[in-house]
N, C-alpha and C positions, 0 to 999 in steps of 0.2 A: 843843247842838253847832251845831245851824244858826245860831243868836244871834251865836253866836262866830265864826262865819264869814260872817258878813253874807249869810247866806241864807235866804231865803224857809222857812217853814214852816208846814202844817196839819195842826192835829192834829183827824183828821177822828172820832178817842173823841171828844171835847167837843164836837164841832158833832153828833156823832149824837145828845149827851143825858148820855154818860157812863156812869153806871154801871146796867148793866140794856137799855140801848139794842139791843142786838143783839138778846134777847128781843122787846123791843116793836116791832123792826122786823121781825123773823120773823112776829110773831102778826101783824100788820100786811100780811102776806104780801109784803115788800118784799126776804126774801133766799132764796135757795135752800134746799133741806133742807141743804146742806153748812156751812151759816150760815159760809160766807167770800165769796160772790157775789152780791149782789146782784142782783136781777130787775127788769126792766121799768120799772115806775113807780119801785123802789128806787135804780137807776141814775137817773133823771129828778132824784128828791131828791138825791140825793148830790151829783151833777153841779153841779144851783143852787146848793148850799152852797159848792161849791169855788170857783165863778163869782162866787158874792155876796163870797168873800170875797178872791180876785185881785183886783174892780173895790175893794172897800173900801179894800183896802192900797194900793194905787195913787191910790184920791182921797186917803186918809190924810195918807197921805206925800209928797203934792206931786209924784209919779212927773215924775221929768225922766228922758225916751229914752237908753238909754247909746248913745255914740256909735258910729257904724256901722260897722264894719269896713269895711277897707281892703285894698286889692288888694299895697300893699306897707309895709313898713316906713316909707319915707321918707315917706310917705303917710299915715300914722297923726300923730294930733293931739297936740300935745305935753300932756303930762300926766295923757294918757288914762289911765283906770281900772286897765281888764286889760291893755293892751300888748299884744292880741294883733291880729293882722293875719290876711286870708281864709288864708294860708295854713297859720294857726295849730289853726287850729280843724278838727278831724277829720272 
């Protein structure tokens, strides 16, 4: 679904390991007993995964800045992406 809408996505199953990961990050001592939270050093990993792979995709794909919003309409760049203007956005 994100593909399809040209949005970003991680799927943070496969960067933990997949299948059994939530185990081995618990015996690991890296999640809570409620094994939905992560702890401490658990958040520290996690956190670099998502990091490592924000700069990845970004060098990947040549990241060019979307262009910046605009105080109005007439003021927005022709052609722009989203079309939206500062006072588009919530």
């Amino acid at each position: 679904m994100a593909l399809a809408g040209g949005c970003g996505f991680f799927n943070l199953y496969t960067a933990m390991g997949g299948a059994g990961s939530l185990a081995r990050f618990h015996q690991a001592g890296f999640m809570h007993e409620d094994l939905v939270h992560p702890r401490g050093r658990g958040l520290d990993l996690l956190g670099q995964l998502v990091a490592d792979a924000l700069l990845a995709g970004w060098a990947n794909e040549g990241a060019v800045p979307a262009p910046a919003l605009t105080s109005s309409r007439e003021d927005a760049p022709v052609g722009s992406a989203s079309g939206q203007t500062a006072e588009a956005v919530p």
